[in-house]
N, C-alpha and C positions, 0 to 999 in steps of 0.2 A: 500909274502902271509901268510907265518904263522903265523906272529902277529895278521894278519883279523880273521884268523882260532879262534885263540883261543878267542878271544875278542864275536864271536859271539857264541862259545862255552858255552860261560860262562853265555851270554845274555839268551842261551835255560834252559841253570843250573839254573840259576835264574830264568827265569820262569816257568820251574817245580817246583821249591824248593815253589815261590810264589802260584802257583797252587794247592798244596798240603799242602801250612798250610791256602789256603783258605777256601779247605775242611774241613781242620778239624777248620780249625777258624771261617767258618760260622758264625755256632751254637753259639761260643763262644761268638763273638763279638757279636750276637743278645742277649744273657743270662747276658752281663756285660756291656750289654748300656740299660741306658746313664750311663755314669758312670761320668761325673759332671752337669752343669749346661746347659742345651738349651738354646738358643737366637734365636728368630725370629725376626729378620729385616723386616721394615716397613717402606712403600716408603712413610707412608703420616706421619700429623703430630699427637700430642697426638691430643683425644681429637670425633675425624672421626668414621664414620660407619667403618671403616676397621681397626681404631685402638682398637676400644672397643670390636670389636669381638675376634682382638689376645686375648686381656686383659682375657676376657672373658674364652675361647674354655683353654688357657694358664692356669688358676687359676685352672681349672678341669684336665690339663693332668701332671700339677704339683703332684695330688695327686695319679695319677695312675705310673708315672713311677717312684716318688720317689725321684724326682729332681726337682731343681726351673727351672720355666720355664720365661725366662726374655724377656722382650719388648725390642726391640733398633730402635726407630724411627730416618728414615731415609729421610725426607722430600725432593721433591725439584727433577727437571731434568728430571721427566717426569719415577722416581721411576728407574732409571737406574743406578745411584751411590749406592743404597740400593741391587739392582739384582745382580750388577755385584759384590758388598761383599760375597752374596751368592755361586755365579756360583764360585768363587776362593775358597771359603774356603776348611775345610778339609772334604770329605767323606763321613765323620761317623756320619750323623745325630742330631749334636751336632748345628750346625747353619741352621737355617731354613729362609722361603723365603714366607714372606703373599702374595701371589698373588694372582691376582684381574683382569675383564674383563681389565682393563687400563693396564695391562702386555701386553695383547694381543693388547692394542689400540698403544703402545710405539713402539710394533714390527715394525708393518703397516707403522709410521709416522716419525721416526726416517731414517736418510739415511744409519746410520752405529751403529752400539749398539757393545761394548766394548764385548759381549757376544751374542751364539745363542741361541734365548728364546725355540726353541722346543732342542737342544742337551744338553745345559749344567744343565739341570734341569731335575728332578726325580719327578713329581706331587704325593702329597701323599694322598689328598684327598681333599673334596671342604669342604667348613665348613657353607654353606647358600650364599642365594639369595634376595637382595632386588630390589623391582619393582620403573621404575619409571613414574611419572604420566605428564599426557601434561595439564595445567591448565591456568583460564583465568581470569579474576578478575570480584568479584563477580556481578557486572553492565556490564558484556559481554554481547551486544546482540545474542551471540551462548549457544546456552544451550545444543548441541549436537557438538560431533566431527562431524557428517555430515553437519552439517549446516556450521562448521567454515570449511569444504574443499570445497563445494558448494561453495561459499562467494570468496575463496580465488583464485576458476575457473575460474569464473565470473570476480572477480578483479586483472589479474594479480600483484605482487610486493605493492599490500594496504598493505598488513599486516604485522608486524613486531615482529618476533618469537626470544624469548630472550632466554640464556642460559649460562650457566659457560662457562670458557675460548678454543679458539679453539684447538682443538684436546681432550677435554677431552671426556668423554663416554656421558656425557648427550648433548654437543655441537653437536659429532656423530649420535647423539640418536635424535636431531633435525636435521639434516642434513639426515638420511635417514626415516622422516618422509615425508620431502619436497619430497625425489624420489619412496616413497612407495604409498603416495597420490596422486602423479603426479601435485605437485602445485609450483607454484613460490611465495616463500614470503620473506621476507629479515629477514638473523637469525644476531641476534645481541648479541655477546660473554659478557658477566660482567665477573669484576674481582673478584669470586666468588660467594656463596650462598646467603649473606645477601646480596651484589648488585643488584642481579638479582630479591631476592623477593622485596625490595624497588622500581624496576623499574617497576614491575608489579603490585604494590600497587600503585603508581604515574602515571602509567596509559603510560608510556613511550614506555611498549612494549604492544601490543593486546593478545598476549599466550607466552607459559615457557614451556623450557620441563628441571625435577628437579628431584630427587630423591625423592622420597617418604618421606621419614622419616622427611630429614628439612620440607619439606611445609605443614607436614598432621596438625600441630598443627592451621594457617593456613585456611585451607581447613573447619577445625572443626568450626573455630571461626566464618566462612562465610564470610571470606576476597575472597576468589578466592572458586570459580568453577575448579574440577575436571572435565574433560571432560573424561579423555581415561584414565586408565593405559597401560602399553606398555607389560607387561608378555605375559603367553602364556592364562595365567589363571587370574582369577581375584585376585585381592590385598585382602590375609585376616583382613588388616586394615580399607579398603573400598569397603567392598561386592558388592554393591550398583554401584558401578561404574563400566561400561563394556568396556571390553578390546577393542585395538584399531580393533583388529583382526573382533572383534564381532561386531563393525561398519562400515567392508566394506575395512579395510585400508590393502589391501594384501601383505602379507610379512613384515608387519612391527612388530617386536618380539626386543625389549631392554631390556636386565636386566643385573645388576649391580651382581655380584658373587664377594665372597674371597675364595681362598682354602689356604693348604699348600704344602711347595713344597720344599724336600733339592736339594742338589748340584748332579749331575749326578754322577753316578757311586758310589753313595752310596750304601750298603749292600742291598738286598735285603731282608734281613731279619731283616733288620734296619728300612725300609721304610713301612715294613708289623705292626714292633712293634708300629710304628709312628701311622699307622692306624689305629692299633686296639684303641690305647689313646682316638685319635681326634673323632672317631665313639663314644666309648663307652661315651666319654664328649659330644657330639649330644644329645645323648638319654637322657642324665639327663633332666627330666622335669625341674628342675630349672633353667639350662642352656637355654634351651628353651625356658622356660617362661623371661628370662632378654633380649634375641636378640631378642623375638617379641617386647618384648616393644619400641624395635628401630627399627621396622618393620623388621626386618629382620628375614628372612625364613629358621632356622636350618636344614643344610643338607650335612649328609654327601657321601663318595662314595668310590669305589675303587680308585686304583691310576691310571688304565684306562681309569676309566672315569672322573677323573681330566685332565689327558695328554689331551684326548678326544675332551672335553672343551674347553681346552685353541688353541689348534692346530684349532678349527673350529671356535673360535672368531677371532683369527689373520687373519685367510681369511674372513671374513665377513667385518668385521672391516675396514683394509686391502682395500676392493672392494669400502667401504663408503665413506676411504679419498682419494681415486684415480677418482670414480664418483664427489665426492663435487670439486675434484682440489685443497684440499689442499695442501701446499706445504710442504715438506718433509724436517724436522728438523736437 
């Protein structure tokens, strides 16, 4: 037994010894980070509403903490090769994590993820919100979201409700329109944004449920009718257009979110300096003014109510592809 003895001796020495230059390394380690470069990994590709916002929120906290702050897109998997980079790295705040409602849709859909999305992640704040819209092409004989749920009562499986590919937010986002309305209509997945608006320009599908920002240009031209946005509140791109909530369609609430987020067990006083960055980079009117122009809704928060967020989209989410019966990736 003495060999046990002293072995777990040493394991208390050492974690005193560790304990006590935490204390005083707090401080330090929050006063001497970052002390090189940031990288925020990115599950999508250049180019995306979630890549222009790192771009973006990045370019402003570069100047505040005195360091580059670098993009590394990580495309592909359902953003799970990009998460799991994060969840492994080192601690310190130095590699970060753009996470997005689709973190929370990956959890739900996935049978095993290489990582635990609420354990090995530190949410440091959300950075905005974009809404997205249910839309119909502009010769729909609905000109109201009531009308197209009536219609669709009446005519079990007529209608054919298109969207990006299954399991993403906007597929979900149709998928728990059908059980929020209580209607049967057949959702039909494209292999991305330009698919789906071509289908709905061709007249292939009857309604879209899309992110705001690709279709408002669109919407503008008077190619499709906006029927619904899905937020809580109305779309400051399209005032005019009332939410589904405000039409009658109970419980149906979809919005697209990015925040940032390091690897667990990062400093707490690492994760507070991350915040003060990414908030103080919110409030720049000019930051501001560049993410509305991509519809998106500057906002930041504590790292509570990032954690918050993500932990109550995973079960929402979660409830969506288990009601649709999707099947688990």
């Amino acid at each position: 037994m003495p060999h046990h003895h002293i072995a777990s001796r040493r394991t208390l020495l050492g974690a005193a010894i560790t304990a006590a230059a935490l204390a005083l390394g707090g401080q330090a380690s929050a006063q001497s980070f970052p002390s090189k470069n940031i990288r925020i990994v990115v599950p999508f590709g250049a180019g995306g509403a979630g890549d222009l916002t790192a771009r973006i929120v990045a370019a402003e906290m570069s100047q505040s903490l005195g360091q580059s702050v670098v993009i590394e897109n990580r495309p592909g998997a359902g953003g799970v090769v990009a998460a799991e980079t994060v969840a492994r790295a080192d601690p310190d705040g130095h590699t970060l994590f753009l996470l997005s409602n689709g973190t929370a849709v990956t959890a739900g859909l996935f049978k095993s993820l290489p990582y635990d999305t609420l354990k090995d992640f530190a949410p440091v704040s959300t950075l905005g919100t974009f809404d997205l819209v249910v839309l119909v092409p502009a010769d729909s004989p609905f000109k109201t979201l009531g009308e197209l749920v009536s219609f669709a009562k009446a005519n079990p499986n007529k209608l054919n409700m298109g969207s990006i590919n299954i399991g993403s937010t906007q597929n979900l986002a149709a998928e728990l329109f059908k059980s929020s309305a209580e209607i049967d209509v057949q959702i039909v997945p494209f292999n991305g944004t330009p698919a789906l608006i071509g289908a709905l320009r061709g007249r292939q599908v009857d309604l879209g449920v899309e992110i705001l920002g690709p279709a408002l240009a669109q919407i503008r031209a008077g190619a499709f009718r906006a029927l619904a946005v899905t937020g809580q509140k109305r779309a400051t791109a399209l005032p005019e257009v009332p939410t589904a909530l405000e039409q009658g369609v109970k419980g149906y609430v979809a919005t697209s979110w990015n925040g940032l987020a390091a690897p667990a067990r990062t400093p707490r006083e690492v994760v507070m300096r991350l915040n003060q960055s990414i908030n103080a980079a919110l409030a720049n009117p000019e930051v501001r003014k560049k993410l509305a122009d991509l519809n998106i809704d500057a906002g930041g928060s504590t790292p509570e109510q990032a954690a918050a967020l993500l932990a109550s989209d995973i079960k929402r989410w979660s409830s969506v592809i288990e009601r649709a019966g999707i099947p688990k990736q």
